[in-house]
C-alpha positions as a Markdown table, in Angstrom:
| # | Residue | x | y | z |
|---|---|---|---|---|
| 1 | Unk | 0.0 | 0.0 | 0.0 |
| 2 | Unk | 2.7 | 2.4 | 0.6 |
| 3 | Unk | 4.3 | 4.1 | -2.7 |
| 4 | Unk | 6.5 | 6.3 | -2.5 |
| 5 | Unk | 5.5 | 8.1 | -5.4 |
| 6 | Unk | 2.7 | 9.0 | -4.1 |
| 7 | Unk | 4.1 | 12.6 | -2.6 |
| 8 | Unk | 1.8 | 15.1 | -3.8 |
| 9 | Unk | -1.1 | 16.8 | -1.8 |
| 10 | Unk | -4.3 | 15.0 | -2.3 |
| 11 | Unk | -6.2 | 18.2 | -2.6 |
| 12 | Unk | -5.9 | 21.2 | -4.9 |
| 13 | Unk | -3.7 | 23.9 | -3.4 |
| 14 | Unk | -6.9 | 25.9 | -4.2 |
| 15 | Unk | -8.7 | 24.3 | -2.0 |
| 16 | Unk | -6.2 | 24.3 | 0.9 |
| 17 | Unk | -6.2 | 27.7 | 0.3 |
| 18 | Unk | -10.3 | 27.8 | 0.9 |
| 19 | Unk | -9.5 | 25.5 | 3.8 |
| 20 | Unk | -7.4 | 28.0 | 5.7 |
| 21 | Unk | -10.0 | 30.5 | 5.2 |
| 22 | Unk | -12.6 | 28.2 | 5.9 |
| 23 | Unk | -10.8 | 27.1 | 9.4 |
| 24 | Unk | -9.5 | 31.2 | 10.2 |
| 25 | Unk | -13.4 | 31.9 | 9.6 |
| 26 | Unk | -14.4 | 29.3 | 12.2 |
| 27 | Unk | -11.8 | 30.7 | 14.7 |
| 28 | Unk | -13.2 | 34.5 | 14.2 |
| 29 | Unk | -16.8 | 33.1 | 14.8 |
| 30 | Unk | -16.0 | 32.1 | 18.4 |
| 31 | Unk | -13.4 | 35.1 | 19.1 |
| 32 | Unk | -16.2 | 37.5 | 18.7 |
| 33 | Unk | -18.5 | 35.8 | 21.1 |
| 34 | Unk | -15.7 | 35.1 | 23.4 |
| 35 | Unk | -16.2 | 31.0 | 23.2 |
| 36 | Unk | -12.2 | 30.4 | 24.1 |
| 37 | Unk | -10.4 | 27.8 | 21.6 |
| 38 | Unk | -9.1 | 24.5 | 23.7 |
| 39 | Unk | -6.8 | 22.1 | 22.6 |
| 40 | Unk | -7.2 | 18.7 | 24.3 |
| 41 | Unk | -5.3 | 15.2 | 23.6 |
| 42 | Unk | -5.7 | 13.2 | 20.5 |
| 43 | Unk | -4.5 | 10.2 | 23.1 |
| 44 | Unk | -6.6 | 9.1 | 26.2 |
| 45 | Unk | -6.7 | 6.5 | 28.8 |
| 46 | Unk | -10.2 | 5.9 | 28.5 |
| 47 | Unk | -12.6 | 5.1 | 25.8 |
| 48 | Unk | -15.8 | 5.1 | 24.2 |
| 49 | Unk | -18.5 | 2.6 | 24.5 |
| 50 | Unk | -20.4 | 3.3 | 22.1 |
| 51 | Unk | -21.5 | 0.0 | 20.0 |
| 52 | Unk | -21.4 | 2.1 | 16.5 |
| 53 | Unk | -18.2 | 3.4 | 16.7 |
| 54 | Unk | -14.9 | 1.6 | 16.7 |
| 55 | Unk | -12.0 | 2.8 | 18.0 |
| 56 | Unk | -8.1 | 3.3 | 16.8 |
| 57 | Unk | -5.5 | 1.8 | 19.5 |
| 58 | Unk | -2.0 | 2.7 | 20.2 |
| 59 | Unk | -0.1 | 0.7 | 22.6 |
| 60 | Unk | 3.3 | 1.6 | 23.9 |
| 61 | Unk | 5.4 | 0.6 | 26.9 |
| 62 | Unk | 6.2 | 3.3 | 29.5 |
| 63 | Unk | 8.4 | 3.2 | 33.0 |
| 64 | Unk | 8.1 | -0.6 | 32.6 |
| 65 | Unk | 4.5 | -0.9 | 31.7 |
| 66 | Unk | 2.6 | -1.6 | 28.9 |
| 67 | Unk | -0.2 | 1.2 | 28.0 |
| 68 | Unk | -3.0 | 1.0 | 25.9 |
| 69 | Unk | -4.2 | 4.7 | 24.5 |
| 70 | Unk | -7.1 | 5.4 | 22.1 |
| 71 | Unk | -7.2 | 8.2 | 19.7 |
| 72 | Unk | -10.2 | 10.4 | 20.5 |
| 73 | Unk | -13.2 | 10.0 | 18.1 |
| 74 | Unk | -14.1 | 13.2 | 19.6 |
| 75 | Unk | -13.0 | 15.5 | 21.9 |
| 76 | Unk | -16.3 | 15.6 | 23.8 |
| 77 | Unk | -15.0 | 13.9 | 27.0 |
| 78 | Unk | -12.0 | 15.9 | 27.3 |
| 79 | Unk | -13.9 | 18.8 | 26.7 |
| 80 | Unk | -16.8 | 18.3 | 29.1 |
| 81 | Unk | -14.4 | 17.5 | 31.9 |
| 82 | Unk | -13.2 | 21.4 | 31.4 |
| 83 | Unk | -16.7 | 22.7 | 31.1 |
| 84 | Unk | -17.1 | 20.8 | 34.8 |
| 85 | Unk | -13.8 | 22.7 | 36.0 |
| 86 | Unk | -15.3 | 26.1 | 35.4 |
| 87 | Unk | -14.0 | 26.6 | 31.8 |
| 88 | Unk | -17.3 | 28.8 | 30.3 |
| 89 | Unk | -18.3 | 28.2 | 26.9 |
| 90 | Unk | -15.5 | 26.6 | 24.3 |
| 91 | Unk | -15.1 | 24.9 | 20.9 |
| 92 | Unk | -12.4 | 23.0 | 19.3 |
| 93 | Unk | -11.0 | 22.4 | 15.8 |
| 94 | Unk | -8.6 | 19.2 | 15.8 |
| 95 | Unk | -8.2 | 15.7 | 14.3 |
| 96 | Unk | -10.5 | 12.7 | 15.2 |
| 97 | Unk | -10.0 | 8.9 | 14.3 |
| 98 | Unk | -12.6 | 6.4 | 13.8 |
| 99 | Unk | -11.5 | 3.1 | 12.5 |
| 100 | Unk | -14.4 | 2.6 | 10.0 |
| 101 | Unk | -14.8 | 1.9 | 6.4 |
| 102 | Unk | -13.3 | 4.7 | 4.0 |
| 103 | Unk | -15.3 | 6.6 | 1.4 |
| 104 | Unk | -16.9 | 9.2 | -0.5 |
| 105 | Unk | -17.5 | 10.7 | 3.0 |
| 106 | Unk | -15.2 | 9.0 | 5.5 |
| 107 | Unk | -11.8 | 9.3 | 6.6 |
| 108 | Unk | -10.0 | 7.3 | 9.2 |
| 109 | Unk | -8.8 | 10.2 | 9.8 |
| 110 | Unk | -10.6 | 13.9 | 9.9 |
| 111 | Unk | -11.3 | 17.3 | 11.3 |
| 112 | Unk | -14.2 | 18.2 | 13.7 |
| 113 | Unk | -15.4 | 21.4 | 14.6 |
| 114 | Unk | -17.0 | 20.6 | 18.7 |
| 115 | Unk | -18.4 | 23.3 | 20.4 |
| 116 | Unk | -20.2 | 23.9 | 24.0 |
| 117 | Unk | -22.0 | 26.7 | 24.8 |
| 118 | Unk | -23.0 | 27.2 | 28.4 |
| 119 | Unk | -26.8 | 28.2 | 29.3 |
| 120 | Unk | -27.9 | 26.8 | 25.7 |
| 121 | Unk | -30.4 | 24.3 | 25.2 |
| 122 | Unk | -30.3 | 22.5 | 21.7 |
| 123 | Unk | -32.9 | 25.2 | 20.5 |
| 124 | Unk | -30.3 | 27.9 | 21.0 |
| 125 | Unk | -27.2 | 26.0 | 19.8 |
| 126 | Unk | -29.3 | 25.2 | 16.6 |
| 127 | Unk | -29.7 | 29.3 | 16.0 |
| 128 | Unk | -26.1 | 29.6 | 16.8 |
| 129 | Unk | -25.3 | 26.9 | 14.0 |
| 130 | Unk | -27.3 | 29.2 | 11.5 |
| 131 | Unk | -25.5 | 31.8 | 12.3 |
| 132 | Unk | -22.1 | 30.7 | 12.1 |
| 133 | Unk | -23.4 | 28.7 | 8.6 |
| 134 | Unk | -24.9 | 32.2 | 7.4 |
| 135 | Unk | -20.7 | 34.0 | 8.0 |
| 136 | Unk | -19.0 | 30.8 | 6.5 |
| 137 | Unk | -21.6 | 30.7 | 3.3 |
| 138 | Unk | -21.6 | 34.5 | 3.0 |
| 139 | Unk | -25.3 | 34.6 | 3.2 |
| 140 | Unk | -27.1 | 37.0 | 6.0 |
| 141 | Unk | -30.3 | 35.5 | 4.8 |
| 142 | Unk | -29.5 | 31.3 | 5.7 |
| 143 | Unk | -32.6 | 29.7 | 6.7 |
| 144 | Unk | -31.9 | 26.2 | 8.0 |
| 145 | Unk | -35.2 | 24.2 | 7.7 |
| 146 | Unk | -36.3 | 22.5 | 11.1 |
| 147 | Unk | -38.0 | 19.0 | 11.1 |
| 148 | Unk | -39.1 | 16.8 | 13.6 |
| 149 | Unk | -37.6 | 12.8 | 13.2 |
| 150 | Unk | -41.5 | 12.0 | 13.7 |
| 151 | Unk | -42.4 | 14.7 | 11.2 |
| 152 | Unk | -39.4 | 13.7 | 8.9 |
| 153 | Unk | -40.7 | 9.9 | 8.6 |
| 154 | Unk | -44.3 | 10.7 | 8.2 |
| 155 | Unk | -43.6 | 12.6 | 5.1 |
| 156 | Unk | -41.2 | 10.4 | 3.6 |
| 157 | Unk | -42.3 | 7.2 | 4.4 |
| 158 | Unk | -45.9 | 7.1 | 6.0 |
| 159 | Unk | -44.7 | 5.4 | 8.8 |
| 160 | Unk | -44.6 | 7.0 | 12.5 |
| 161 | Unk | -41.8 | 5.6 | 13.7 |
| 162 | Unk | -42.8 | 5.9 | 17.4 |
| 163 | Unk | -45.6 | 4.1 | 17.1 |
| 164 | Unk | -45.3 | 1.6 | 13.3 |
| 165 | Unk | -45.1 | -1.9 | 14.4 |
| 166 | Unk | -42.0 | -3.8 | 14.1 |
| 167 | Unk | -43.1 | -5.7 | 11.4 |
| 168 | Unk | -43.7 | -2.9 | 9.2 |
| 169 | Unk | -40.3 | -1.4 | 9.5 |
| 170 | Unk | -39.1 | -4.7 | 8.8 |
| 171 | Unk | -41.3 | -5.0 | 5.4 |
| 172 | Unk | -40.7 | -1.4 | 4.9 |
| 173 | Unk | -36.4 | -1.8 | 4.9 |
| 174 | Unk | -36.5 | -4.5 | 3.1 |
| 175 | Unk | -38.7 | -2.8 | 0.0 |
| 176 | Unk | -35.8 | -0.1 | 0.3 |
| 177 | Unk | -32.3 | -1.4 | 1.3 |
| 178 | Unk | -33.1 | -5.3 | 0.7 |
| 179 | Unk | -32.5 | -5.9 | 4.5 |
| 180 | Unk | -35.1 | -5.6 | 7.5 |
| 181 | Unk | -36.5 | -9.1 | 7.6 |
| 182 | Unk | -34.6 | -10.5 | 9.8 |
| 183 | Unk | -33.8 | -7.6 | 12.2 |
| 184 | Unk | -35.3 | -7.3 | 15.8 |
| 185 | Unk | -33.4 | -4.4 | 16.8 |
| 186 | Unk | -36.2 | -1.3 | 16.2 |
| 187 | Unk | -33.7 | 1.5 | 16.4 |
| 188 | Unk | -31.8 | -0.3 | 13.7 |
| 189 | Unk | -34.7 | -0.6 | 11.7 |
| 190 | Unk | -35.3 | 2.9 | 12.0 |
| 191 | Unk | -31.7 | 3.7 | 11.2 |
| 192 | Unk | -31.7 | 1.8 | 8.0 |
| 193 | Unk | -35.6 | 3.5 | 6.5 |
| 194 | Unk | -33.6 | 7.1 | 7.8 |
| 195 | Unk | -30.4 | 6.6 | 5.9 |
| 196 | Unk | -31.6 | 5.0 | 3.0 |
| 197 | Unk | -34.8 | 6.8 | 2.7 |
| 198 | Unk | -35.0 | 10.3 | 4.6 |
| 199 | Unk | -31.9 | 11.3 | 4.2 |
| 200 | Unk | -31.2 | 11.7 | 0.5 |
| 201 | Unk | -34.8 | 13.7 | 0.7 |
| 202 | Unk | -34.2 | 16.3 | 3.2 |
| 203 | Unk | -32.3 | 19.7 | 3.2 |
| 204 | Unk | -31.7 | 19.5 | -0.8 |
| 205 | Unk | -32.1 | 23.2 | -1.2 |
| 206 | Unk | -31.1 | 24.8 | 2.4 |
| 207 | Unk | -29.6 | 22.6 | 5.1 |
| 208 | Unk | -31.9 | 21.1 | 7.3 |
| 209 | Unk | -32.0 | 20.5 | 10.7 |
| 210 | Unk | -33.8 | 17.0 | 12.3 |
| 211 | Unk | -34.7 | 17.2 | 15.8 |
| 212 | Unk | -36.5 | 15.7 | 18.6 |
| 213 | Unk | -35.2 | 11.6 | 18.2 |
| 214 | Unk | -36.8 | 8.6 | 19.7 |
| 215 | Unk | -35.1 | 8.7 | 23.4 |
| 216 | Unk | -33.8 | 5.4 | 22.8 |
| 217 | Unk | -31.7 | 7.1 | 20.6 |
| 218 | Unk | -30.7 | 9.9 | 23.0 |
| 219 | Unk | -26.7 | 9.0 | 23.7 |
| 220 | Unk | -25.8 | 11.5 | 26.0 |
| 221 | Unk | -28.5 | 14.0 | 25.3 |
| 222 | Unk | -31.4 | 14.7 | 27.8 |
| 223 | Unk | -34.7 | 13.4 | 27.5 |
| 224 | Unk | -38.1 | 15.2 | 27.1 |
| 225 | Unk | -41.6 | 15.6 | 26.3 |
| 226 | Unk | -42.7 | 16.7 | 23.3 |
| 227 | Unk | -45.8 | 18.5 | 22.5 |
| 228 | Unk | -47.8 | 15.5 | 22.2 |
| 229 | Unk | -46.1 | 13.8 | 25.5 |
| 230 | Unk | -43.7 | 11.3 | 23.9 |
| 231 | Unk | -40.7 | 11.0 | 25.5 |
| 232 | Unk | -37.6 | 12.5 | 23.1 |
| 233 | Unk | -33.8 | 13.0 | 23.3 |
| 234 | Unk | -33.0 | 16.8 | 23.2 |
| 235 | Unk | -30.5 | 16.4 | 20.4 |
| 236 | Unk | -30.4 | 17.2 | 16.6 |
| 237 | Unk | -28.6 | 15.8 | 13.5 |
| 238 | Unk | -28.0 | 18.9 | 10.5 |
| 239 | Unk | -28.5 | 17.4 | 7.0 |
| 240 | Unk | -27.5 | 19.4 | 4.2 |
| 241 | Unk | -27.5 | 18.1 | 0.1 |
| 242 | Unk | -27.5 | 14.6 | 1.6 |
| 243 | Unk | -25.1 | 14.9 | 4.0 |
| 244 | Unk | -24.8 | 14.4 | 7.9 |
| 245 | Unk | -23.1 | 17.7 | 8.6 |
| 246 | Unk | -23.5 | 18.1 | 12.7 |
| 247 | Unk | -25.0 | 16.0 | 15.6 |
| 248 | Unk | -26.0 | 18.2 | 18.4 |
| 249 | Unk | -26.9 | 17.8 | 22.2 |
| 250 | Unk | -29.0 | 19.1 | 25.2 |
| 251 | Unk | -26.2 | 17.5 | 27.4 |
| 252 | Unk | -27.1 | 15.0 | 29.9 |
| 253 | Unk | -25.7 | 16.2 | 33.4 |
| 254 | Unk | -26.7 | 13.5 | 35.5 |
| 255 | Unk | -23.3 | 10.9 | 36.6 |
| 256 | Unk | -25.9 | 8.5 | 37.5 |
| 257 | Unk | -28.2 | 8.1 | 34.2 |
| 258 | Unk | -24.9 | 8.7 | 32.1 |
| 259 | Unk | -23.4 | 5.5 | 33.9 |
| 260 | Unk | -26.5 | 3.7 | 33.1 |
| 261 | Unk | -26.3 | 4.2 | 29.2 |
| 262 | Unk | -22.2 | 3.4 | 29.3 |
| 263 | Unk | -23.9 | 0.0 | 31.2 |
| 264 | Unk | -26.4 | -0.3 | 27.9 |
| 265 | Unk | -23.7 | 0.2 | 25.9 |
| 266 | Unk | -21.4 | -2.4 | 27.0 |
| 267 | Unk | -24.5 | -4.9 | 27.1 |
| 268 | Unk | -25.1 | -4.4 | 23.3 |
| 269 | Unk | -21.3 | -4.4 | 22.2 |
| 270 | Unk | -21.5 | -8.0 | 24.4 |
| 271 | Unk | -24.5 | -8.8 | 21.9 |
| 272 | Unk | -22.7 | -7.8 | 18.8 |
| 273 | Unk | -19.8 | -9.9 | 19.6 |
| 274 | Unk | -17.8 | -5.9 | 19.8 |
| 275 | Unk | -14.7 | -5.9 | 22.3 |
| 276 | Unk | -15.7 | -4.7 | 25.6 |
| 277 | Unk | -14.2 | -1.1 | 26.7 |
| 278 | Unk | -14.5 | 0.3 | 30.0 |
| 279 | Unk | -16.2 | 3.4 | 29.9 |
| 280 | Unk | -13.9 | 6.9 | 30.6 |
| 281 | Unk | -14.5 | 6.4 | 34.3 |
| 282 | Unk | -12.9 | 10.3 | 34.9 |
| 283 | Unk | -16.0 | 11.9 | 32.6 |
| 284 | Unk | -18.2 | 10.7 | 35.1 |
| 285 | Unk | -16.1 | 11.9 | 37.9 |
| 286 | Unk | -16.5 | 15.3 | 36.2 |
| 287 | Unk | -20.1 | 14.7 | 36.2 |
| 288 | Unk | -20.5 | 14.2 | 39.7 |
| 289 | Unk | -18.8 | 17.3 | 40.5 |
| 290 | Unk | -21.1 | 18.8 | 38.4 |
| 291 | Unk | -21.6 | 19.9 | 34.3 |
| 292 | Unk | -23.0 | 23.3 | 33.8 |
| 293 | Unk | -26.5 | 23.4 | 31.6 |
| 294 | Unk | -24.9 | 23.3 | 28.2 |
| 295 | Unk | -25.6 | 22.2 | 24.9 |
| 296 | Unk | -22.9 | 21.0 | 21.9 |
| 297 | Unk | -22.5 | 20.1 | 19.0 |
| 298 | Unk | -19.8 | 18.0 | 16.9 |
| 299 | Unk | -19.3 | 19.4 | 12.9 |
| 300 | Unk | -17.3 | 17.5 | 10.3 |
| 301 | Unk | -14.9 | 20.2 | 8.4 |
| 302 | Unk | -13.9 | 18.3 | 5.5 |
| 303 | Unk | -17.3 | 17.6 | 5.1 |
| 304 | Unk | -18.5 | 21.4 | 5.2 |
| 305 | Unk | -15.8 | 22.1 | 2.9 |
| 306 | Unk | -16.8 | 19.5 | 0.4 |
| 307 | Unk | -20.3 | 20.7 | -0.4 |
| 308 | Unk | -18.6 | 24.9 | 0.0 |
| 309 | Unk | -16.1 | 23.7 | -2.9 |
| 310 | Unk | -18.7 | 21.6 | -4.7 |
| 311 | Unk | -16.8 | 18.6 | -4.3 |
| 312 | Unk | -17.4 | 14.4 | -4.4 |
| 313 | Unk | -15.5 | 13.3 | -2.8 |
| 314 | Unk | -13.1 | 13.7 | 1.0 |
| 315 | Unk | -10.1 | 13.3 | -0.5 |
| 316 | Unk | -10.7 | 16.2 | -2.5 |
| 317 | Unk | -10.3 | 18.2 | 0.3 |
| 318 | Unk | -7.9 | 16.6 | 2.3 |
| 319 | Unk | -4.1 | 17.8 | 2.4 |
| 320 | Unk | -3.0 | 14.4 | 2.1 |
| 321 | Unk | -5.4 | 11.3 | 2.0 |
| 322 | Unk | -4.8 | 8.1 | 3.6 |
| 323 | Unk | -3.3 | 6.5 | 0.5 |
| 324 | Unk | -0.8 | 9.0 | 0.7 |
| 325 | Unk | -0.9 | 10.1 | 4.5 |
């Protein structure tokens, strides 16, 4: 795989130019509401549990012991342990790893935009998102569209997805993505009609945000009652030309219900034959001591940049993909 040959810059020195702009833009955004830039480790004792996302290890040997570090998927942890020492409202531009499948759209390797802002709820940090897509899009007049998931299925698919039995999900994703049949799992269910379906149909023409998920679904976002009294997670996903953009938070503050979905978690990596990870024990330390109200968000860069520069494809936009990284 490795050719030496292969020395040039995957992207157009264009585009790195519209990248530095793109990323100095960002960085003015937050200095002008006084959200201070942090800068945590790429490397961390603890991990994630979360059954979808896989993580890059690096082991080394240090004062006669062997240490196992994982690359941050995100700096949320890190971050949230600051907001719980009294940091105020913050944001971070840095590289994640995710050890997934590499694409049109993914990278074992990217940048992420993660921001907090203190005394939001996921109402607020979704007007705060417009904004800052209104200054990076040169356009004072950026509507983002706002959808419900409920909302979202109902006009796409006819099903309401908190109340559509499991066997019509199951006949319904296997019409559309020739899977379903055998799947018990309703969120996955839901997952596969929303990716295969929903998504390519929403925020064509102005991005678009989806809100107010099933609160199985809810991750480390609060739950709440809707208008009709179902129980939803207080989080968001931002859709734009058929691409996840952001995934946003009302952030859960409670230690104790947070330690309950790391103990979900592990349960369904256990089911899906996943290796088990201990949870980042010190995040719910910080908990306990106590997270401010908050709510934040998580942003993929290249991805932004892709659809600014009307390109197809990551590597187009990447200084040096991972073929030539």
């Amino acid at each position: 795989m490795y050719d030496a040959s292969l020395w040039q810059p995957s992207a157009d020195l264009s585009i790195l130019q519209k990248r530095a702009q793109l990323l100095k833009a960002i960085r003015a955004f937050f200095d002008v509401r006084e959200v201070m830039e942090v800068d945590t480790q790429c490397l961390s004792l603890g991990s994630i549990t979360d059954p979808h996302i896989e993580v890059l290890t690096s082991k080394t040997r240090s004062q006669g012991q062997d240490i196992t570090y994982y690359l941050q998927t995100s700096p949320e942890y890190a971050m949230k342990r600051l907001l719980c020492a009294g940091s105020g409202s913050i944001y971070q531009l840095g590289k994640v790893f995710r050890a997934e499948e590499i694409g049109r759209r993914h990278s074992i390797e990217f940048t992420m935009l993660e921001w907090y802002r203190v005394g939001f709820d996921h109402w607020q940090l979704m007007d705060d998102i417009q904004s800052l897509l209104g200054v990076l899009l040169d356009d004072e007049t950026l509507t983002c569209e706002r959808l419900s998931y409920q909302v979202a299925f109902l006009r796409h698919t006819g099903l309401d997805p908190f109340s559509a039995t499991l066997l019509s999900l199951q006949e319904f994703a296997h019409e559309h993505t020739e899977y379903g049949l055998q799947e018990e799992d309703r969120d996955t269910l839901l997952e596969l009609v929303f990716s295969s379906v929903i998504e390519p149909a929403i925020g064509v023409n102005s991005p678009c945000f989806v809100h107010s998920y099933p609160a199985s679904q809810a991750a480390l976002a609060k739950i709440h009652l809707d208008e009709q009294g179902l129980q939803v997670a207080a989080r968001f996903e931002l859709y734009w030309q058929g691409m996840e953009l952001a995934n946003g938070y009302h952030e859960l503050t409670d230690a104790k219900e947070q330690t309950q979905r790391f103990e979900q978690d592990k349960l369904a990596r256990a089911d899906l034959g996943l290796v088990d990870r201990r949870f980042d024990e010190r995040l719910i330390s910080a908990l306990e001591h106590g997270l401010p109200e908050c709510a934040g968000v998580a942003l993929g860069v290249d991805r932004l940049l892709m659809l600014m520069c009307h390109k197809a494809h990551i590597t187009e936009v990447l200084p040096f993909a991972h073929t030539r990284a």
